[in-house]
TILO-181371 format. One line per field, with one value per residue: residue in one letter; x, y, z of N, C-alpha, C, O in turn; residue number from 1. Coordinates in Angstrom, 1 decimal, always signed. Atoms other than C-alpha are relative to their C-alpha. Layout:
# TILO-181371
type	A  ... .
neast	X  ... .
nnorth	Y  ... .
nup	Z  ... .
caeast	X  ... .
canorth	Y  ... .
caup	Z  ... .
ceast	X  ... .
cnorth	Y  ... .
cup	Z  ... .
oeast	X  ... .
onorth	Y  ... .
oup	Z  ... .
seq	NUM  ... .
This chain:
# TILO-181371
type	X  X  X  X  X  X  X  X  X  X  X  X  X  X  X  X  X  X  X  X  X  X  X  X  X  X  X  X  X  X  X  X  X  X  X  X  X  X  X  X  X  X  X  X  X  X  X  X  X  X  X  X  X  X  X  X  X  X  X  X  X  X  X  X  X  X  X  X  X  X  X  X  X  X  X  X .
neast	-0.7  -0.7  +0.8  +0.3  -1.1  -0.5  +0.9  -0.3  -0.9  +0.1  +0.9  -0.9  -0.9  -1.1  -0.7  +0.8  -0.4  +1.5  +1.2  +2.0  +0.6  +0.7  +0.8  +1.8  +0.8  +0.7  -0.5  +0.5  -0.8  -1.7  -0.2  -0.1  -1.5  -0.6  +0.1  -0.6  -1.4  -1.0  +0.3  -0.9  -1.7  -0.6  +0.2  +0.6  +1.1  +0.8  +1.8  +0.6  +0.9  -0.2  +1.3  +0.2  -0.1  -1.3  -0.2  -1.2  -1.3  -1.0  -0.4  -0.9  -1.1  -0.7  -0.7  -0.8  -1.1  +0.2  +1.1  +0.9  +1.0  +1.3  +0.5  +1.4  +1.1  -0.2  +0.4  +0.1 .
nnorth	-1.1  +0.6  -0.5  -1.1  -0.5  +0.3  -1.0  -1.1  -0.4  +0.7  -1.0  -0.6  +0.8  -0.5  -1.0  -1.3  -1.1  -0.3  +1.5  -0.3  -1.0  +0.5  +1.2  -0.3  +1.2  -0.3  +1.2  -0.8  +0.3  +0.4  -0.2  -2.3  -0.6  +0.5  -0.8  -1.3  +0.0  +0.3  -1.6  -0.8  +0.0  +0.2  -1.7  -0.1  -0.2  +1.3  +0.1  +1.4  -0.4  +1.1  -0.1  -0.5  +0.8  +1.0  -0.4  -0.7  +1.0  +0.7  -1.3  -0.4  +0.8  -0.3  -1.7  +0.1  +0.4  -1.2  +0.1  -1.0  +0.3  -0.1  +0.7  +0.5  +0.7  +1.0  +0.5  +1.6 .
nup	+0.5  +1.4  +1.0  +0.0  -0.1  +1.1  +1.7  +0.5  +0.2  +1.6  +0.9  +0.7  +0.3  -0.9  +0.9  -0.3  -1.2  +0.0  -1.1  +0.7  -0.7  -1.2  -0.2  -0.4  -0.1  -1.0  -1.3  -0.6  -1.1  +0.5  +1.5  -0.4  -1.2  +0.8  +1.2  -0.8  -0.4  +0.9  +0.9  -0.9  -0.2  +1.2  -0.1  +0.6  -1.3  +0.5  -0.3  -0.2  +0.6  -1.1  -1.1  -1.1  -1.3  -0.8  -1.1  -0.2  +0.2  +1.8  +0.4  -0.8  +0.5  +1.7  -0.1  -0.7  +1.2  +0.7  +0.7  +0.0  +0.2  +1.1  -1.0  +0.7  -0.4  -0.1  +1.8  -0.5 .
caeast	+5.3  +7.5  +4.5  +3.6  +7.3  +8.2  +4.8  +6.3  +9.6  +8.7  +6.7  +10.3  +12.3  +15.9  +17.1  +15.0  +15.9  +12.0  +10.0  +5.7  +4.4  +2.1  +0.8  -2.8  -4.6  -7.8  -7.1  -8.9  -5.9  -2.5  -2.5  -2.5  +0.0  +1.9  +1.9  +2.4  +5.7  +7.3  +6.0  +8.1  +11.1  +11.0  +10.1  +7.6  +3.8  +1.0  -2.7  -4.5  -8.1  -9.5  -13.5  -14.4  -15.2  -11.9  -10.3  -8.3  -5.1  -4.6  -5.5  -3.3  -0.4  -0.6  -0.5  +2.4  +4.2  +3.1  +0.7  -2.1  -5.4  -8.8  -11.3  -14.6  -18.1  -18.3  -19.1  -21.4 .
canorth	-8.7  -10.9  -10.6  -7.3  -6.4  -8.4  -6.9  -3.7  -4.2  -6.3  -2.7  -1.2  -2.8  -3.6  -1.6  +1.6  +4.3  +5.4  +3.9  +4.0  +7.2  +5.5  +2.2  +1.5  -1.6  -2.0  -3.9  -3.2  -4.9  -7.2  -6.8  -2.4  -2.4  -5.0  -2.7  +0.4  -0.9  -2.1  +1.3  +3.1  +1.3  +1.4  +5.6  +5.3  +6.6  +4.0  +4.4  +2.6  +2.2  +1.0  +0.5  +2.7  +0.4  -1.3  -1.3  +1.4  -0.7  -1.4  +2.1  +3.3  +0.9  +1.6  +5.5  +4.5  +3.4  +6.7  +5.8  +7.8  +6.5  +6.4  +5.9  +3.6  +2.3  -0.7  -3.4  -6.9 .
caup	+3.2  +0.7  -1.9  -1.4  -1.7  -4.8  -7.0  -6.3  -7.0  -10.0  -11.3  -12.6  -15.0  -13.5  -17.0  -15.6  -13.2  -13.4  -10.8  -11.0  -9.7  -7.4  -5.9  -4.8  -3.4  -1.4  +1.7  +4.8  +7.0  +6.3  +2.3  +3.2  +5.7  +3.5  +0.1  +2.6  +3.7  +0.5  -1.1  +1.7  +1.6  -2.5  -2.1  -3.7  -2.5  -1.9  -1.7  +0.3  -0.7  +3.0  +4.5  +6.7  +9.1  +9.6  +12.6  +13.7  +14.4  +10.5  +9.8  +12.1  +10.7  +7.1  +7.8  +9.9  +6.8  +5.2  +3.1  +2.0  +3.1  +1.1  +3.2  +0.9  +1.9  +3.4  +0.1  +1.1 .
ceast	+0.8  -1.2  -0.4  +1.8  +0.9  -1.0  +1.1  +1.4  +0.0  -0.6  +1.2  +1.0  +1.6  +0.9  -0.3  +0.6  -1.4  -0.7  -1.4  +0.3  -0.7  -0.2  -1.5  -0.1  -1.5  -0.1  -0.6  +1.0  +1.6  +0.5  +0.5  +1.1  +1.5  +1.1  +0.5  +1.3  +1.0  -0.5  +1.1  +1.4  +0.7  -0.4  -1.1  -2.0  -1.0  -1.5  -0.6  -1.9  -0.8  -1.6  -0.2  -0.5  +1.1  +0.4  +1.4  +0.9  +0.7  -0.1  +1.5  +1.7  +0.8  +0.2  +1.4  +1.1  +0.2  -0.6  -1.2  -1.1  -1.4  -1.2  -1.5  -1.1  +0.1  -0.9  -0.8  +0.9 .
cnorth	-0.4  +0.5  +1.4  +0.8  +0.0  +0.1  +1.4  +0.3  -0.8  +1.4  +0.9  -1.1  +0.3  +0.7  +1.4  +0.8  +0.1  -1.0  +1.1  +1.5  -0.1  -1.3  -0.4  -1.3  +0.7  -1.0  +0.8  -0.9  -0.5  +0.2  +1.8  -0.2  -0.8  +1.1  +1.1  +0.2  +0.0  +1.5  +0.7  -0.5  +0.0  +1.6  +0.1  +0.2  -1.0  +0.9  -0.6  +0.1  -1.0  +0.5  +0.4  -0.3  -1.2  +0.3  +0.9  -0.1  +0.2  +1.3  +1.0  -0.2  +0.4  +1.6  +0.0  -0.1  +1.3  +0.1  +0.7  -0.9  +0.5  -0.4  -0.8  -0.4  -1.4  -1.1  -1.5  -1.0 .
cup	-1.3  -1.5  -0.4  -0.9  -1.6  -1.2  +0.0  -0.6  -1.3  -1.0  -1.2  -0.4  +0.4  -1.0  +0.3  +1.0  +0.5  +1.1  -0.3  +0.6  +1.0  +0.1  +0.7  +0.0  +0.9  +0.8  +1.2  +1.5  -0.6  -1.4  +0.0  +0.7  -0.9  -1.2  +0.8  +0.0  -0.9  -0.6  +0.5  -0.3  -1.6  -0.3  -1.3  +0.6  -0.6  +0.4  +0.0  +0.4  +1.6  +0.2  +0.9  +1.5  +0.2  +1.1  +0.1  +0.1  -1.0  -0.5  +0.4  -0.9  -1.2  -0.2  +0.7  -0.8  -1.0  -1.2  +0.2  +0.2  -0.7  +0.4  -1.4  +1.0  +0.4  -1.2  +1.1  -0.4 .
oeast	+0.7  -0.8  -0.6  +1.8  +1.5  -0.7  +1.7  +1.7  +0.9  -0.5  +0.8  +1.5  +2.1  +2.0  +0.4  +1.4  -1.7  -1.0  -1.6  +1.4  -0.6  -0.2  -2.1  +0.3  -1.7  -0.7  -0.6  +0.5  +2.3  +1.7  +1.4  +2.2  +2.5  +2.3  +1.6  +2.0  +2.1  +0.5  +2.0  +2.3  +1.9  -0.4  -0.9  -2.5  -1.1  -1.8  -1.0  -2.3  -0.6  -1.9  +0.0  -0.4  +1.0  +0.1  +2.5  +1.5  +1.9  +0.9  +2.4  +2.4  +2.0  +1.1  +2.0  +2.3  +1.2  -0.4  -1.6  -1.2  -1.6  -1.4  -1.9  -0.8  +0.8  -1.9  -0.2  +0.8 .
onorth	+0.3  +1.3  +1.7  +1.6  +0.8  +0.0  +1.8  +1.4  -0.8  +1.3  +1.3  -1.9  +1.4  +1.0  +2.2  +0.1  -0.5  -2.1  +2.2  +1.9  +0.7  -1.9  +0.5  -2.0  +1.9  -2.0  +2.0  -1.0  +0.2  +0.4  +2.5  +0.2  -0.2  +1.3  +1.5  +1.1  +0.5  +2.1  +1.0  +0.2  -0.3  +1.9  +0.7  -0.4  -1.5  +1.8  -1.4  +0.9  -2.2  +1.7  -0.3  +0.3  -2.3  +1.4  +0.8  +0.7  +0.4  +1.7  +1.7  +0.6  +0.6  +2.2  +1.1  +0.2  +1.5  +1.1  +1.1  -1.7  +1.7  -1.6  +0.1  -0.5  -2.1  -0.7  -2.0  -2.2 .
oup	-2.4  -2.3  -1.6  -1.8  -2.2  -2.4  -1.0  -1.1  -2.1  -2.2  -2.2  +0.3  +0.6  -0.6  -0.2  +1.6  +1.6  +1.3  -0.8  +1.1  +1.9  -1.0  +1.3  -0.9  +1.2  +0.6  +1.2  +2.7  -1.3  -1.5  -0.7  +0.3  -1.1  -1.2  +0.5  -0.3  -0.7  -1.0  -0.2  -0.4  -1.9  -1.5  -2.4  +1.6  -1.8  +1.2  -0.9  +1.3  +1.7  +0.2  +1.9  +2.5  +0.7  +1.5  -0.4  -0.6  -1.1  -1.1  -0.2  -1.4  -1.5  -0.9  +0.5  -0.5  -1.8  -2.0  +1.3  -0.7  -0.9  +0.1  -2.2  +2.1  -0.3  -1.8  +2.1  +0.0 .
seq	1  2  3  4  5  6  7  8  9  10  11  12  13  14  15  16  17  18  19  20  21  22  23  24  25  26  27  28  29  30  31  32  33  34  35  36  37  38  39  40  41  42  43  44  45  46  47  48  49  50  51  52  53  54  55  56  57  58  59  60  61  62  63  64  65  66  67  68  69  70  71  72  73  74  75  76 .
């Protein structure tokens, strides 16, 4: 969570009010749920770009944080 936490709070400078408009990774487990959480607690919305074949668990999780999922193709 630390890394996830400190990209996004690195995305606004601490002279800014303005924060992003969105965040987006493609994680199809701990890196998504990660980004999900720090998105949430910096109010900010994430999108999370996830393989349709992950397991429901991590889907579950990062929706849990309130994150928009994105479902892709599974890639070799």
């Amino acid at each position: 969570i630390r890394g996830a936490l400190n990209a996004v709070k690195g995305l606004t400078p601490a002279t800014s009010e303005e924060k992003p408009k969105a965040v987006v990774t493609h994680s199809s487990g701990n890196h998504g749920q990660a980004l999900a959480y720090a998105a949430k607690l910096e109010g900010i919305p994430a999108y999370i770009v996830v393989p349709e074949t992950a397991p429901n668990c991590k889907k579950l999780a990062i929706q849990a944080y309130g994150a928009s999922i994105v479902y892709s193709e599974q890639s070799d």
